[in-house]
N, C-alpha and C positions, 0 to 999 in steps of 0.2 A: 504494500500500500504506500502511494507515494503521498508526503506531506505536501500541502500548500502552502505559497510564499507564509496566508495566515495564520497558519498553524507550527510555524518553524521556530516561533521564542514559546509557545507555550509547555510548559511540566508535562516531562511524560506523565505523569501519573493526572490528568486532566486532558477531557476532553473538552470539545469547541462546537457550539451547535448555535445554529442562526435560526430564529424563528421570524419568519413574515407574517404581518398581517396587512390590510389593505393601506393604511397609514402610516406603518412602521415598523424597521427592524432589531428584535430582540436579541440580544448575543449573550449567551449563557457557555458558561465554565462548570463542570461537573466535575468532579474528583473521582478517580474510578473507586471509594468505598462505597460513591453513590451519598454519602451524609454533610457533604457540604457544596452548596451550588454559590455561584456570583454570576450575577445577572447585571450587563448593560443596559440601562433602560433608558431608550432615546428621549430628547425633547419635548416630542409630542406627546410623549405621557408622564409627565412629570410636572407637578406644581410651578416648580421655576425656570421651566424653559431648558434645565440645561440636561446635558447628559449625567444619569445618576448609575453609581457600580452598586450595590448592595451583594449583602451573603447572607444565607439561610442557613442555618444550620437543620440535619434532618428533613431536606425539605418533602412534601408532599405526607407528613405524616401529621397526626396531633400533638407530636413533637415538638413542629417545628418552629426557629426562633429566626428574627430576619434583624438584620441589622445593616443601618446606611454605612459604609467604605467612606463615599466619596463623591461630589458631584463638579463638573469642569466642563467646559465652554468644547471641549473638542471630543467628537467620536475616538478620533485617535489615542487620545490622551485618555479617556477612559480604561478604551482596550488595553492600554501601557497598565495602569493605575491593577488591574484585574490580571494582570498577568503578573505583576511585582507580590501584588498576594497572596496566588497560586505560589508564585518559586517560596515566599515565605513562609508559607504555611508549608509546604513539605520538607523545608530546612527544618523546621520545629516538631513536624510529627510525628510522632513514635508508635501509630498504631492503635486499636481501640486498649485504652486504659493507660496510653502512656508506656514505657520503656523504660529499663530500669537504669539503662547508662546516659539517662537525661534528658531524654525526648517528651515531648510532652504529651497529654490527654487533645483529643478532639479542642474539646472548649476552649484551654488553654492555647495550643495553637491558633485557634483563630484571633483567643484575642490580643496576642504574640502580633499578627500579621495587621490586624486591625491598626492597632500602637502604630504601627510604620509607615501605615498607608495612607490615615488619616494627616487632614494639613496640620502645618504646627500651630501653636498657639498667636506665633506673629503673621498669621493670615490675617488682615481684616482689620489690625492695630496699625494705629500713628505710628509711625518710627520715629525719633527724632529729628530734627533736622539739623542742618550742617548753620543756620543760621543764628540761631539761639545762644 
């Protein structure tokens, strides 16, 4: 099976799935446990216009818990944002329950990958300026 250009930075261990609908393209990241999805969610369906990453943990069960990544003005940058989570989260995982030479739990992991992918706190603050 030969990989595409867009499939060439993503974690082996995640797969790549485009969903269409009449107004817009869906891009989901699946982990092959199948227990953690991140989902690009275009513009068009998003409160603020922009492109939103999110991750579910468990998804599709009564499990499951969703939590926002990340939201930024470019398709591209999204797909970057969701793929820097995938490589982090499987630098962190250790398998269900965790690893005993230091890898982590499911939960942990993700919120290992969350921490990094999330903006920092100087998004959105004054900096100072050079006049003052």
């Amino acid at each position: 099976m030969s990989r595409s250009m867009d499939d060439e930075d993503i974690p082996t261990a995640w797969e790549r799935t485009v969903h269409e609908t009449r107004t817009a393209e869906f891009v989901d990241y699946v982990h092959a446990s199948g227990d953690v999805r991140l989902r690009v969610t275009p513009p068009e369906n998003t409160d603020d216009g922009a492109y939103a990453v999110g991750v579910t943990l468990f998804p599709h069960t009564d499990l499951a818990e969703e939590y926002d990544v990340r939201t930024v003005a470019s398709g591209r940058r999204a797909e970057r944002i969701a793929r820097d989570f995938a490589g982090l989260f499987d630098g962190a995982y250790g398998g269900p329950g965790g690893a005993s030479d230091g890898e982590m739990a499911l939960e942990n992991a993700v919120a290992y990958a969350l921490e990094r992918t999330r903006p920092t706190e100087a998004v959105g603050t004054d900096l100072p300026s050079r006049d003052g």
